[in-house]
Structures are given as C-alpha cells and as structure tokens.
C-alpha positions as CSV (number, residue, x, y, z in Angstrom):
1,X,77.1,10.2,-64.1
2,X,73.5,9.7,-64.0
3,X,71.0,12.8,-64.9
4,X,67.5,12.1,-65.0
5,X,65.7,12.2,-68.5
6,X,62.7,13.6,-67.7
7,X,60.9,14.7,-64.5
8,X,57.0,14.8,-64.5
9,X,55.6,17.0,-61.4
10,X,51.7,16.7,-60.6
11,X,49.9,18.6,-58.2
12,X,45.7,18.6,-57.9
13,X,45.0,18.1,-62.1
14,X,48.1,20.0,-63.3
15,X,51.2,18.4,-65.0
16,X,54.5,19.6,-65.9
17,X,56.9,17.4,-68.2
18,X,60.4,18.4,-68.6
19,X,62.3,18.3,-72.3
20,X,64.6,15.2,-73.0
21,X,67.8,15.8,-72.2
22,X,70.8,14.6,-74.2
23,X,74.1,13.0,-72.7
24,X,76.9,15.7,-71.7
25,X,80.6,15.7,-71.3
26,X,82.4,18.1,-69.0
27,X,86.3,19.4,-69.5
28,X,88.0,20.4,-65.9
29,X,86.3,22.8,-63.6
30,X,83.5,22.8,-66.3
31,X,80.0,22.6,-64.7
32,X,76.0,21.8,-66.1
33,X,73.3,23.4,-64.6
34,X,70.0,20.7,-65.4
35,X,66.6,21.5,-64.2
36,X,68.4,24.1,-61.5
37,X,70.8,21.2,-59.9
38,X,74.8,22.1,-61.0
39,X,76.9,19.2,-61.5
40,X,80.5,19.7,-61.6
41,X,83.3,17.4,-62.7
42,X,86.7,17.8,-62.0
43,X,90.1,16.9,-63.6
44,X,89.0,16.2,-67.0
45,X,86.7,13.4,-66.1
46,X,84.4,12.3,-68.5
47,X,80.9,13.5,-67.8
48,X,79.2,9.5,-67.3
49,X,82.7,8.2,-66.1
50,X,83.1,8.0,-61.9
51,X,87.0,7.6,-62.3
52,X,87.6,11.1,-60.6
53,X,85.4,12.3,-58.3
54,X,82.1,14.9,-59.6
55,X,79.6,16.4,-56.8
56,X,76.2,17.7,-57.8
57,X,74.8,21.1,-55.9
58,X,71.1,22.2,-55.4
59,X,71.8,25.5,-55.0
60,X,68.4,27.4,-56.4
61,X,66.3,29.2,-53.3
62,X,69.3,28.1,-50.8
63,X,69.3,30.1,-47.2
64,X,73.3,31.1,-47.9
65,X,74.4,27.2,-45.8
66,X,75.6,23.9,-47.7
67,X,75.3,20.9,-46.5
68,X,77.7,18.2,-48.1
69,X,77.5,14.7,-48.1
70,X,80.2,12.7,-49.0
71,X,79.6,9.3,-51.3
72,X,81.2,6.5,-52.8
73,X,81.0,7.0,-57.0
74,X,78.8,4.1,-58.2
75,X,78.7,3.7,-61.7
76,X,75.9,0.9,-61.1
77,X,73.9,2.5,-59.1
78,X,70.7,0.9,-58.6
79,X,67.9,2.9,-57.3
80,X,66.2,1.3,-53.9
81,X,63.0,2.9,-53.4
82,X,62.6,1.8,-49.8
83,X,65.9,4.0,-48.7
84,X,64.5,6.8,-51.3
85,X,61.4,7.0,-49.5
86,X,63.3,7.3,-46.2
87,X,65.9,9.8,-47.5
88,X,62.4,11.7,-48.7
89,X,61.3,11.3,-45.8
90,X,63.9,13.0,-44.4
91,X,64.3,16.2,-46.7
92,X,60.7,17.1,-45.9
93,X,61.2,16.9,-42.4
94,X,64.7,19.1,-42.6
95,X,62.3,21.7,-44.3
96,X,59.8,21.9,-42.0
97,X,62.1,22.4,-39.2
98,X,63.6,24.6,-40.4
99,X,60.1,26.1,-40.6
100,X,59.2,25.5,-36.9
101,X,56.7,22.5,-37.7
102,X,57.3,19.8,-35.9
103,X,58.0,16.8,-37.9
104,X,55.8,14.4,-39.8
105,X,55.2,11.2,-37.8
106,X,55.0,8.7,-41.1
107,X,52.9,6.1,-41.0
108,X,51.6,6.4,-37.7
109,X,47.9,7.6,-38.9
110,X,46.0,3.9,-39.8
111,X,43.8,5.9,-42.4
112,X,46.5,7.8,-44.0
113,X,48.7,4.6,-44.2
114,X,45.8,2.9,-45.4
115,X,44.9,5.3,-48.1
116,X,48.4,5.6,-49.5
117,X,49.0,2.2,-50.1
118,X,45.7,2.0,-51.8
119,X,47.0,4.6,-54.0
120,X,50.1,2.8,-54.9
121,X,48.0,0.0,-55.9
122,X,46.2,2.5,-58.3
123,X,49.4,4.2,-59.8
124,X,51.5,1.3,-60.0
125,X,49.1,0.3,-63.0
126,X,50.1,3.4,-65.3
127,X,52.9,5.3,-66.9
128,X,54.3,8.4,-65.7
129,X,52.2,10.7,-68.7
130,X,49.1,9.4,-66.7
131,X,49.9,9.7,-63.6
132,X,47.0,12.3,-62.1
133,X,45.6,12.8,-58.7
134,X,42.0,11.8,-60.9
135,X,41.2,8.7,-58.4
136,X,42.3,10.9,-55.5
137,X,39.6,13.6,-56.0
138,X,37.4,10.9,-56.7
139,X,37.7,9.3,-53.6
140,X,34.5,9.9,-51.3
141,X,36.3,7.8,-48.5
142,X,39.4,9.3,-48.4
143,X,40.8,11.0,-45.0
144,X,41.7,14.5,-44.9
145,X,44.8,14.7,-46.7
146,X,46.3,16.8,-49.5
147,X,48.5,14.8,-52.3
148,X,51.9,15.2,-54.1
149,X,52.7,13.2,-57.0
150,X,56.1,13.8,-58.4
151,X,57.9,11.3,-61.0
152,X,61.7,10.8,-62.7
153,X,62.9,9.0,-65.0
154,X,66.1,7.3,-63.4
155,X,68.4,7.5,-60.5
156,X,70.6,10.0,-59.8
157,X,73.8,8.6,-58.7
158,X,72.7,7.7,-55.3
159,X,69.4,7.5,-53.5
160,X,70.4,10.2,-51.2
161,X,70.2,12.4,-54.3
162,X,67.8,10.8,-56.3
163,X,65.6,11.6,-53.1
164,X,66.5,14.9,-53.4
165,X,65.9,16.0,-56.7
166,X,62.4,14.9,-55.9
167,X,62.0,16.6,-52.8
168,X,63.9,19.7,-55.0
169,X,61.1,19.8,-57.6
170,X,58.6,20.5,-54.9
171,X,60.2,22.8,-53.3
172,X,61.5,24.6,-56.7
173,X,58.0,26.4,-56.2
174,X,59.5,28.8,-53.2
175,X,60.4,30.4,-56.7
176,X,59.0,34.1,-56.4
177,X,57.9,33.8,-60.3
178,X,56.2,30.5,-59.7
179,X,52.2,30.9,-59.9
180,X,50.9,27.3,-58.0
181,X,52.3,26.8,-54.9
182,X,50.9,23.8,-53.9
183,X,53.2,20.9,-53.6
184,X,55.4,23.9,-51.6
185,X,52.5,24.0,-48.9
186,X,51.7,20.5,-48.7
187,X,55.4,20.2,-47.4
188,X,54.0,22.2,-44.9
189,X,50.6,21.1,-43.5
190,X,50.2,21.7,-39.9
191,X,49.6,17.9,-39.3
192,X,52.0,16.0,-38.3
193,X,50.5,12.7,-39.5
194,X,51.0,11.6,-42.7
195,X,52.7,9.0,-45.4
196,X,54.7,8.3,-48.1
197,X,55.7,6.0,-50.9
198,X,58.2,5.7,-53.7
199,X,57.6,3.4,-56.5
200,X,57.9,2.7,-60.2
201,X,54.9,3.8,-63.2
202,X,54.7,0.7,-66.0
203,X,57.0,2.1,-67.8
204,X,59.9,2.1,-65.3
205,X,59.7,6.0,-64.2
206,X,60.5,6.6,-60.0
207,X,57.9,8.6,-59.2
208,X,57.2,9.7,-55.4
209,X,53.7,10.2,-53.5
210,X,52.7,12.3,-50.0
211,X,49.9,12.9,-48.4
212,X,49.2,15.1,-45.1
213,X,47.1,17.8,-43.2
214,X,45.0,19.8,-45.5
215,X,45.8,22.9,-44.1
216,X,48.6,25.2,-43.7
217,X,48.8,28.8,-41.5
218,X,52.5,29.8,-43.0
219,X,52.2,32.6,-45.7
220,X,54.4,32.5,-48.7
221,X,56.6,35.7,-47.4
222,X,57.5,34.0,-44.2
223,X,58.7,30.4,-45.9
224,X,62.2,30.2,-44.8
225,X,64.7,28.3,-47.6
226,X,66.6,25.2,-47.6
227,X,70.4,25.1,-47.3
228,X,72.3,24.1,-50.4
229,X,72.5,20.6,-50.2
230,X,76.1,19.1,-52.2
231,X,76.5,15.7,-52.8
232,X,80.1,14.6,-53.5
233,X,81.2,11.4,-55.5
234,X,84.7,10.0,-54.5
C-alpha cells in the first residue's frame, strides 16, 4: 500500500510540512493511524502487498456516517490528475452541501478559469518547499478569489483517495485546537463560481490549487462535519 511521504499544506504565507514517514508492516486486524487517516490490513497481509484486501478510513471530525467505497487493489497505481481534480472537485462540493451552500459551478467564471491556469503556469516551475501563494498576493489583476494550495508527495492507492487526503488536510482544520482556519472557510465561500487544478511541483510532488468567493457568512460553531469516508481495496 501506498502512504504519502510528506504532505505540504499552504494557506495566505503559512506552511506546514509533515515528518518523513518510514515504510510499515501490519499483522491481522492491526491498523496505522498516519496524519489522522487509519489504514487497516487484514489477514496477515503485508503492509505494501494488495494480495488480501486493506481499506483506509478518514475518520477524524466525522458527523457519526461512513461512506464506503469499494475498489479494485492496484499495486501500480498511477496517479491521474485530471480524475483527482474531479474526485476534489467532488469532496468540496459533498461538504458544502452538507452545509447548505449550493455547489461550486467550476470553471464556469472566464476570470477565475483564467487566473487559475495562469497560476498553474507559475507553480508548475517550483518544488513543493516553495510553493507560496507569494505571486497570488502580488497579483493586482487578479479577480476576487481566495486560494488553497495543498501538496503530497505520491498517490494514495487510488485517485478517489488520493483526492481525499487532500481535501482531508483542509478540512483537518474543523479541529477545535486548530488556530488558522482558512483553507476550512475557503471550502465554504458563498460563491458558487470558482476553479480548480491538480498538478505536479518540479520535483514530482501532487499538489492541489482552489480558488473562490472571498467571503464566507458561516461561523465556525455552526460548521457541520463530514461523514467518515472508507475506501476498501479488494
């Protein structure tokens, strides 16, 4: 099984880099908890092996539901940032549903879908330590958004999940002991225009960027949580 190295999460100048983590191997019924994502492996399997089936759960700041989706083990899993983008896509929409925003209409908005692009161009050219919103807030011509940037080291196992363990570290700020907030909100602008990309740093890191509305009306105490979401190797 795939676990991600390292996972880089950037919001206005701030930057948090995760520790290296080291291969593991998992007896029956024994479980790892990385980064607040629990990975369980059954029947003796070995931990990188997808000869018996292993799931993954993102159960931190879950509403008491699970959703579980079923997969095919791929131990050659390539990453496809196009269907990680759209599986992103996705995840951010399920969250402000569940919210009672209505959901974002990507790449509709010519300026926003202009900007973004521009800002692949831009990020494309670095590695994941430097990856800053610095060009962002530097931008006089930029439309009224607010920006994301968050960045992993590999795939994990699927794009379904790989897609979610990005959308996870944004939304790990729900987190009553978390001080900056602001990738949570951006989730939950009250626009409904914005866009999206996923694309690889110069050093080969996955590394996600949204922009939307620039302002939000929903106050931290009424944010309502995401179900667990399981994904299930077979």
């Amino acid at each position: 099984m795939k676990i991600n190295k390292k996972l880089l999460s950037i919001v206005a100048i701030s930057g948090i880099a995760l520790p290296l983590l080291s291969p593991a191997t998992a007896n029956a019924a024994a479980t790892l908890t990385v980064n607040g994502v629990t990975t369980s492996i059954e029947e003796n399997s070995p931990f990188e092996s997808v000869d018996e089936p292993y799931q993954s759960s993102y159960s931190d700041f879950s509403n008491g539901q699970e959703v579980k989706t079923v997969l095919p083990a791929d131990a050659d899993y390539v990453p496809n940032t196009a269907k990680i983008q759209k599986y992103l896509e996705g995840y951010i929409n399920e969250f402000r549903h569940i919210n009672g925003l209505s959901a974002v209409n990507w790449d509709q908005d010519s300026s926003i879908n202009s900007f973004i692009n521009k800002r692949i161009g831009q990020l494309d050219t670095v590695t994941a330590k430097n990856l800053s919103h610095d060009s962002y807030k530097k931008d006089k011509n930029k439309p009224q958004v607010s920006e994301n940037i968050v960045c992993a080291s590999d795939g994990i196992n699927s794009d379904q999940e790989t897609a979610y363990y990005l959308f996870a570290e944004w939304y790990s700020e729900i987190d009553p002991n978390e001080a900056d907030r602001g990738h949570l909100y951006n989730m939950l602008q009250e626009s409904d225009s914005g866009s999206l990309r996923v694309s690889y740093t110069t050093d080969g890191y996955i590394y996600a960027v949204g922009q939307n509305g620039s302002s939000h009306h929903i106050s931290y105490q009424n944010i309502k949580k995401m179900p667990t979401h399981t994904f299930i190797y077979k």
